[in-house]
C-alpha positions as CSV (number, residue, x, y, z in Angstrom):
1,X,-22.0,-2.7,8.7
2,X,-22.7,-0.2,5.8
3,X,-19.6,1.6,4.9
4,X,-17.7,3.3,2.4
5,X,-14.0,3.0,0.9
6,X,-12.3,6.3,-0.5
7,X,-9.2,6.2,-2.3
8,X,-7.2,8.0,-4.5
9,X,-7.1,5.8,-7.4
10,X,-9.0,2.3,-7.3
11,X,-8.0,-0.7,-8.1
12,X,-4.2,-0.3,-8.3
13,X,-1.7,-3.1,-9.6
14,X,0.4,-2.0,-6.4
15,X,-2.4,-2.1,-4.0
16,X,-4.0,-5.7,-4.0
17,X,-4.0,-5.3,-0.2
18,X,-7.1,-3.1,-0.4
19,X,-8.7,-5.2,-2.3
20,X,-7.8,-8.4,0.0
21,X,-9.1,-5.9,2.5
22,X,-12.6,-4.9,0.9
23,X,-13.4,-8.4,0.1
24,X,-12.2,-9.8,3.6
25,X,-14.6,-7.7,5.0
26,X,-17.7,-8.3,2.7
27,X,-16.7,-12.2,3.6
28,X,-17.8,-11.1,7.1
29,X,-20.9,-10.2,5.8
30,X,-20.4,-6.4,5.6
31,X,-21.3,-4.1,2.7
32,X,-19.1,-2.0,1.5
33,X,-19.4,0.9,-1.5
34,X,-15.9,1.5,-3.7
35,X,-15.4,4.9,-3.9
36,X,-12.3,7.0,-6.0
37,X,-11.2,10.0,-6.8
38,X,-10.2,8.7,-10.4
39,X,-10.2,5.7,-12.8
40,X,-7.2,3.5,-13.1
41,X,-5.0,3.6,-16.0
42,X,-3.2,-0.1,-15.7
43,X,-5.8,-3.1,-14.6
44,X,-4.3,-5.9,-15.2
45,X,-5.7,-8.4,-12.8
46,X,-8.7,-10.3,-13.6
47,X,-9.8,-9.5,-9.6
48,X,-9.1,-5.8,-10.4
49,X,-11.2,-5.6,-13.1
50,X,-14.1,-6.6,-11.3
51,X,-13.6,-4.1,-8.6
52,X,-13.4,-1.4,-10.8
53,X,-17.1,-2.5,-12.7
54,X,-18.2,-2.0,-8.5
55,X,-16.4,1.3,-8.3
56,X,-18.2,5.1,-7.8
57,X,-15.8,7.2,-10.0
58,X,-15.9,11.0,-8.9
59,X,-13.9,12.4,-11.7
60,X,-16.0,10.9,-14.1
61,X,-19.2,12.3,-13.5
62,X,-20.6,14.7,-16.2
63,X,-18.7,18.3,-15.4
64,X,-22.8,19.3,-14.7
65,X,-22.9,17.3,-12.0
66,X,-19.8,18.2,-10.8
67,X,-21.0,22.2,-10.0
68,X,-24.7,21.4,-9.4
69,X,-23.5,19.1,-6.4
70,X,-20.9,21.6,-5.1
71,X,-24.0,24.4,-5.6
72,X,-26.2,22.3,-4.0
73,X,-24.6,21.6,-0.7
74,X,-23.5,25.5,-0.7
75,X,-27.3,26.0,-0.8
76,X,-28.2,23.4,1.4
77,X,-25.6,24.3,4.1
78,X,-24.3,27.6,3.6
79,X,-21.9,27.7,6.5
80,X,-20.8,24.1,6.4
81,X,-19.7,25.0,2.9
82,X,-17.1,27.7,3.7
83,X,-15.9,26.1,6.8
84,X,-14.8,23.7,4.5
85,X,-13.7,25.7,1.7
86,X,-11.5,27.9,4.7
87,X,-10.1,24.6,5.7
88,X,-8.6,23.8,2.6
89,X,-7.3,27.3,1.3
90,X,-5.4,26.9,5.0
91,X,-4.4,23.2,3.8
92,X,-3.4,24.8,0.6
93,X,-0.9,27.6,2.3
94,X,1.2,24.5,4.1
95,X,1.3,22.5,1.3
96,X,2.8,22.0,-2.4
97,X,-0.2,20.7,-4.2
98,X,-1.4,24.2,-5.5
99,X,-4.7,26.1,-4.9
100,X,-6.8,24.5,-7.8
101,X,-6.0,20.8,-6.3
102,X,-7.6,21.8,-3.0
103,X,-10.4,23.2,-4.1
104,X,-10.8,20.0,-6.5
105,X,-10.8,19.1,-3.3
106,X,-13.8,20.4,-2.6
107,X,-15.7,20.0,-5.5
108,X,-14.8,16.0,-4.7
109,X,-16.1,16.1,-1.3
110,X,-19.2,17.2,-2.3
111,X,-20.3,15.1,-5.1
112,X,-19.4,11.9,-2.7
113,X,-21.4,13.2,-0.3
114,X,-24.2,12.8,-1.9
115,X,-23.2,9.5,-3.3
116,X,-22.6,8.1,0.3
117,X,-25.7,10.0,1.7
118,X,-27.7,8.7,-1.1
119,X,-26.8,4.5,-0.1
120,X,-27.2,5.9,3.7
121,X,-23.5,5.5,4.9
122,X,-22.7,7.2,8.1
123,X,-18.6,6.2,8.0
124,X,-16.1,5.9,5.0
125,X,-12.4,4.4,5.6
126,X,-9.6,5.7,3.6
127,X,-6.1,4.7,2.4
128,X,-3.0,6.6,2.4
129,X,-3.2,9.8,4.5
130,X,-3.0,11.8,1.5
131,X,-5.6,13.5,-1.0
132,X,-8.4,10.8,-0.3
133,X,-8.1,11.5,3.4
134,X,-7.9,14.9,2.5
135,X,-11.4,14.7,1.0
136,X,-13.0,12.3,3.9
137,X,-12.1,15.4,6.6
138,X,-14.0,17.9,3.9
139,X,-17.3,15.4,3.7
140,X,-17.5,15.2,7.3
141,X,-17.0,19.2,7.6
142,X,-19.7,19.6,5.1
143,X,-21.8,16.7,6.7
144,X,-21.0,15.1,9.9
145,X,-19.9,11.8,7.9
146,X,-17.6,10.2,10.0
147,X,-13.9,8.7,8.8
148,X,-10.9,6.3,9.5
149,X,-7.9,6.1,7.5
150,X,-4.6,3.8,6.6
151,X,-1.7,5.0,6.9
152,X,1.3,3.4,5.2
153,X,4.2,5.8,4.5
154,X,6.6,6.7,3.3
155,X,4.5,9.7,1.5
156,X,3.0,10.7,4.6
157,X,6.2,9.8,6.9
158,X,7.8,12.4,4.0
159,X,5.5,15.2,4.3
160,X,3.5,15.1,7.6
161,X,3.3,18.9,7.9
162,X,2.0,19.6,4.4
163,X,-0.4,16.5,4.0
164,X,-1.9,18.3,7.2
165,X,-1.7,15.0,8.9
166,X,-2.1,16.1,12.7
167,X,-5.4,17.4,11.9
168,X,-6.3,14.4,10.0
169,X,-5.3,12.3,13.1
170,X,-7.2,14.7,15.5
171,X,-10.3,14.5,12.9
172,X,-10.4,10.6,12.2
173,X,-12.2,8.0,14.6
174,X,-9.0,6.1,14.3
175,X,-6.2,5.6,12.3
176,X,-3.7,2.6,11.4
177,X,-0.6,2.2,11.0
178,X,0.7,-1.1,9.2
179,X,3.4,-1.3,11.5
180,X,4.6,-0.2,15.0
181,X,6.8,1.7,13.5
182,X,4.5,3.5,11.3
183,X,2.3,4.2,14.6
184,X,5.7,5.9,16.0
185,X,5.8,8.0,13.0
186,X,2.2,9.0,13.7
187,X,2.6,9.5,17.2
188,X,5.2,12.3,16.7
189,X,2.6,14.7,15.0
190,X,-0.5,14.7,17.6
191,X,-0.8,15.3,21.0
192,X,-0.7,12.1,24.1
193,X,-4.0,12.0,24.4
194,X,-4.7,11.4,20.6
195,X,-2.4,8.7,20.8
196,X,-5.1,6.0,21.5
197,X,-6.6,6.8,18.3
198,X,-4.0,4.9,16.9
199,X,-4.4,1.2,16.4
200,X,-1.7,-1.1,14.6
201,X,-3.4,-3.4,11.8
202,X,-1.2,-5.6,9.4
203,X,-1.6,-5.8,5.3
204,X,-2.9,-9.2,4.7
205,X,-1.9,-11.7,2.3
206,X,-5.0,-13.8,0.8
207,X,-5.2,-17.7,-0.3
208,X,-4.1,-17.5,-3.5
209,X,-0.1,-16.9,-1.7
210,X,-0.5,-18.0,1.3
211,X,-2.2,-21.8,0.6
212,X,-1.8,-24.9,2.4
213,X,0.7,-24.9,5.5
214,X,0.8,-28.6,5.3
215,X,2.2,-28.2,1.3
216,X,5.6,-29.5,0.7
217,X,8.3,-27.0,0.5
218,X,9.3,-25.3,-3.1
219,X,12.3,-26.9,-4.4
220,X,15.3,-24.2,-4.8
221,X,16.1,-23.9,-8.8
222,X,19.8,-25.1,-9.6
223,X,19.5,-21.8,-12.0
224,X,20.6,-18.7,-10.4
225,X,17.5,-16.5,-10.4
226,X,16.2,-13.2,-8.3
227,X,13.1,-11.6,-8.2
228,X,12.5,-7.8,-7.7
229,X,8.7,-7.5,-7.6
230,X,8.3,-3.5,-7.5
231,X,7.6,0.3,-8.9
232,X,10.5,1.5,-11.0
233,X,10.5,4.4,-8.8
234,X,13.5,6.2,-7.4
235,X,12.9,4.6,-3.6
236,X,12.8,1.1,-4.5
237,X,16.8,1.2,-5.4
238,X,16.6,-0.5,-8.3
239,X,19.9,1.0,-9.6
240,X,21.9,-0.3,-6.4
241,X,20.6,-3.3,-7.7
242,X,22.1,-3.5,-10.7
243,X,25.6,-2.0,-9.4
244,X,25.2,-5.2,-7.6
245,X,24.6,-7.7,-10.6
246,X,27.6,-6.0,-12.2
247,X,30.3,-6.3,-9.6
248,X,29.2,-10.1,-9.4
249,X,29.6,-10.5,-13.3
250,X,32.9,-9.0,-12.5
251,X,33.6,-11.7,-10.7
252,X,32.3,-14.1,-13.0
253,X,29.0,-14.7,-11.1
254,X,26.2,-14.8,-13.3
255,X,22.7,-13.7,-11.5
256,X,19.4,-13.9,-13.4
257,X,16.8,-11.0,-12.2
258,X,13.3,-10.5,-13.2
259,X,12.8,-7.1,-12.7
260,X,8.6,-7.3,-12.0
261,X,6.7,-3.9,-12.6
262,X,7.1,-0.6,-14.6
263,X,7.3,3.2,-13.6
264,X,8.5,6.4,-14.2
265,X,12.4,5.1,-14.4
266,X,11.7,2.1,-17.0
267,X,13.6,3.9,-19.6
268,X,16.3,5.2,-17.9
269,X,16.9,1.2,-16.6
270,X,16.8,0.3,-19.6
271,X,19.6,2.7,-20.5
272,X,21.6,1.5,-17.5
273,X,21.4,-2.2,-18.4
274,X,22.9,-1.6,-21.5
275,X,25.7,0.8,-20.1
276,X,26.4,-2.1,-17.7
277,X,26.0,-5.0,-20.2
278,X,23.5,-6.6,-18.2
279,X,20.5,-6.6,-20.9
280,X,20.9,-10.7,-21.1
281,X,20.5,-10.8,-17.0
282,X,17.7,-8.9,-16.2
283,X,14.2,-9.0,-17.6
284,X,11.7,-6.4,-17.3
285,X,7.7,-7.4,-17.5
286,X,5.9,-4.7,-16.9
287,X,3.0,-4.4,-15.3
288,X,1.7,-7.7,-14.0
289,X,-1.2,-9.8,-12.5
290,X,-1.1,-11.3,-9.2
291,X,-0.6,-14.8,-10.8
292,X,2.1,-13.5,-12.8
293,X,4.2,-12.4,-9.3
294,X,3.2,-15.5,-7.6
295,X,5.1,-17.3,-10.8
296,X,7.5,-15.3,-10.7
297,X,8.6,-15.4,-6.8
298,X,7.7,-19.5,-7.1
299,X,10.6,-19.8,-10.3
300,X,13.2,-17.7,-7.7
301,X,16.0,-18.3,-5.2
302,X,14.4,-15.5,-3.5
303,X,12.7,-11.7,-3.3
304,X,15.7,-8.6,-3.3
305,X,14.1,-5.6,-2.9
306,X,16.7,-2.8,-1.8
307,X,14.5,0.3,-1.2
308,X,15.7,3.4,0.1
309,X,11.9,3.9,2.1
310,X,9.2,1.9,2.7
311,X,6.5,0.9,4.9
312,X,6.1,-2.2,4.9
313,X,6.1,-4.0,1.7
314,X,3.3,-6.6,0.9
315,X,5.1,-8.5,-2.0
316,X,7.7,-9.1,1.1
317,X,4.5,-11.2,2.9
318,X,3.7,-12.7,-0.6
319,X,7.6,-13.9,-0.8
320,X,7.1,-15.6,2.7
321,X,3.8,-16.8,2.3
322,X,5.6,-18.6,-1.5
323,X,8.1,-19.6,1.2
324,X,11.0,-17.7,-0.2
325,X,13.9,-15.9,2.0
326,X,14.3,-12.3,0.7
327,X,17.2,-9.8,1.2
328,X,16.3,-6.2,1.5
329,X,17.0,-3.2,3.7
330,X,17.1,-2.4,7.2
331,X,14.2,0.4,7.3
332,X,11.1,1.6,8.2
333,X,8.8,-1.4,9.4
334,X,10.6,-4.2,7.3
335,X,12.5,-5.4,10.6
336,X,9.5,-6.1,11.9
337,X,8.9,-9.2,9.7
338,X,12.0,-10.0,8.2
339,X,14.5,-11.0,10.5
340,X,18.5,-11.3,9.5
341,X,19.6,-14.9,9.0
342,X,16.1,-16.5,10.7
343,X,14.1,-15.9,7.1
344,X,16.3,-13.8,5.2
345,X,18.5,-10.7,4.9
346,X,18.8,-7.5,6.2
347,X,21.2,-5.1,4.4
348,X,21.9,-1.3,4.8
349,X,20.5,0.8,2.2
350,X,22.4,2.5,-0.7
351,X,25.4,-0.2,-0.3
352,X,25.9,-2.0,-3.5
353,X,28.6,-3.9,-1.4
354,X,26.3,-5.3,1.3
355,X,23.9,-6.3,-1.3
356,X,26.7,-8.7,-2.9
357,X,27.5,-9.9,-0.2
358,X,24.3,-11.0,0.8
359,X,23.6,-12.0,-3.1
360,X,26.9,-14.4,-2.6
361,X,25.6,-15.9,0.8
362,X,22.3,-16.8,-1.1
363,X,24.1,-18.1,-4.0
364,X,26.2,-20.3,-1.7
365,X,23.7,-21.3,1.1
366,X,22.5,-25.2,0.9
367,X,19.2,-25.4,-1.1
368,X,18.2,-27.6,2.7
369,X,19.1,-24.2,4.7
370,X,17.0,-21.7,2.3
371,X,13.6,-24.0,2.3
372,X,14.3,-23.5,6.2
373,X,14.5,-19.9,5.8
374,X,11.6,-19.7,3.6
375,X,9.6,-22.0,5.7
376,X,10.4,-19.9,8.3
377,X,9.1,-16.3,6.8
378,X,6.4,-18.3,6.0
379,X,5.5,-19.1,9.4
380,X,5.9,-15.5,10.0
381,X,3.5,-14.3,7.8
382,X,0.9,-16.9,8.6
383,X,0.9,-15.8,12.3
384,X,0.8,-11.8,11.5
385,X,-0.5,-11.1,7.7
386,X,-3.2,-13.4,7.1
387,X,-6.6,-12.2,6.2
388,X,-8.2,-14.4,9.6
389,X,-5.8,-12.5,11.8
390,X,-6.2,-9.0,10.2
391,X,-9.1,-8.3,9.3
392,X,-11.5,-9.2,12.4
393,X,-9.0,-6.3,13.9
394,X,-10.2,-3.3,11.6
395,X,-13.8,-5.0,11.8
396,X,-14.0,-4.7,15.4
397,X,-12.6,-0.7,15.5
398,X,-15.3,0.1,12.4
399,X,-18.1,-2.1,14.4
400,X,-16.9,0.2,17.5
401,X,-17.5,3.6,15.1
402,X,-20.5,2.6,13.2
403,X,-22.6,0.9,16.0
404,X,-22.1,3.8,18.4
405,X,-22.8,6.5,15.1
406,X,-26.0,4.2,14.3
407,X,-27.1,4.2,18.3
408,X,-26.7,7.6,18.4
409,X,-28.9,8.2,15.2
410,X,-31.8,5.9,16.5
């Protein structure tokens, strides 16, 4: 297969799984061209770096470019052009983003058409049902360039009626959803018979986490230590987190936390940890590589990551894959791969209290009974997030797309 992948932003520090995903693929003897909106600002990874030397940046083509493509394809095909151009000023009225971000839009869609046309790719496959979606439904108006998309909420699960998602489902070849429960979310917004469209395919973890089943299993640290590998964003619950760590010093329980990421809130944290007297507990890394995490959840008691919404989060597979219990909430898909007491905890969100009390069963649970949890979620995560059970999956549903598009053409 010759295809494309369209993103918003590529690589990402938060989004290793497309890149486990590209390169799972390319193992299978596929070609693939990396294709994104815009640069990233905060490559860290050795791995990410070299995608991004492979990546097709729109946004950074000469501003020339940018209008002689968009005047090109109005010349080329006239109609085409404003069918699109109507399509997203309707897009625009339903939404929040603004009128000059849709017709960016459009200026977008045409310069990677004629990138994609130019290496002879027929089908591009997107992540996130949001503004890279948004500009695979305008390349195939203007073209007849087929697309697929990831979905992995919550964004989309937030906003389905002014990310235009129905059409985008009704539009796409298929669509997956990372979890069944992200399929249910989907299968609210289109009609029955659009429902086969569809298909549930898991994030994968790769080798570097999920090694050798037959490895012994990682001896618990005598030092009281939690991971929480994640944005500093408002739905990751951070700040529950550290109500927690307080009422436990309270009670004289000292609880170590590594706090592994940055965003938007690092400042205000920082505040917080002060105001709380926790600034000796909790250590803040910033942005880190995959090596760095793996570290990190190795040197742990286990993963705590008390969002408020999720998908399903792929440092929870990386946890189980270290062979580490984690405690985190009850929502979205996360049920579906963590299960309460079997590999770890499941807590209600926004409830500092549950999280202590889950925090004191850890700290008190037999280093013997949480290597069986964490042999456990890693048994999980073998059988349903591994690259040889995932991939082959989306493979076959492209294969299904291209071959039939490449059939046709012939």
């Amino acid at each position: 297969m010759n295809l494309a992948y369209l993103t918003t932003v590529y690589p990402s520090v938060s989004h290793t799984f497309i890149r486990r995903e590209i390169l799972g693929l390319e193992g299978r003897g596929h070609t693939i061209q990396r294709c994104s909106i815009r640069r990233p600002d905060n490559c860290v990874d050795k791995l990410d770096l070299d995608e991004e030397e492979k990546t097709f940046y729109c946004l950074e083509q000469s501003v020339i470019r940018l209008l002689i493509d968009t005047l090109h394809m109005f010349i080329l095909s006239p109609i085409r052009w404003l069918n699109t151009f109507f399509m997203l000023l309707r897009f625009n009225k339903q939404s929040d983003r603004g009128l000059i971000r849709h017709l960016a839009y459009l200026v977008e869609a045409c310069v990677l058409y004629k990138e994609i046309r130019k290496k002879e790719i027929k089908h591009i496959h997107t992540h996130f049902g949001t503004n890279s979606t948004t500009v695979a439904l305008a390349i195939k108006k203007l073209g007849g360039v087929s697309y697929s998309f990831t979905v992995h909420g919550p964004d989309e699960f937030d906003a389905p009626i002014g990310l235009s998602l129905n059409e985008k489902i009704i539009e796409a070849e298929f669509v997956v959803a990372i979890s069944n429960y992200g399929a249910a979310q989907l299968k609210r917004w289109v009609p029955f018979e659009y429902w086969k469209k569809i298909i549930v395919v898991g994030c994968t973890v790769d080798d570097e986490f999920l090694g050798d089943e037959s490895s012994p299993l990682p001896k618990q640290k005598s030092e009281r230590k939690i991971v929480c590998v994640a944005r500093l964003s408002a739905q990751k619950g951070i700040f529950i987190l550290l109500e927690a760590l307080k009422i436990l010093k309270d009670k004289n329980i000292i609880l170590n936390l590594v706090l592994a990421g940055d965003g938007e809130l690092r400042s205000i944290i920082e505040e917080q940890l002060k105001d709380l007297g926790l600034t000796k507990q909790v250590k803040i890394t910033g942005w880190i590589d995959g090596k760095q995490v793996k570290k990190y959840l190795s040197e742990s008691n286990a993963l705590v990551l008390p969002s408020f919404a999720e998908g399903l989060p792929v440092v929870i597979m990386e946890a189980f894959a270290l062979k580490k219990p984690v405690i985190t909430t009850w929502i979205a898909g996360i049920p579906e791969l963590v299960e309460h007491g079997h590999n770890g905890w499941l807590i209600s969100p926004n409830s500092s209290g549950a999280l202590v009390n889950a925090l004191i069963e850890l700290i008190n649970m037999p280093s013997e009974r949480l290597c069986e949890m964490g042999k456990a979620g890693f048994e999980s995560v073998k059988n349903t997030h591994s690259v040889s059970s995932e991939v082959p999956k989306l493979e076959k549903a492209l294969s299904n797309v291209i071959g039939r598009k490449y059939t046709c053409a012939e």
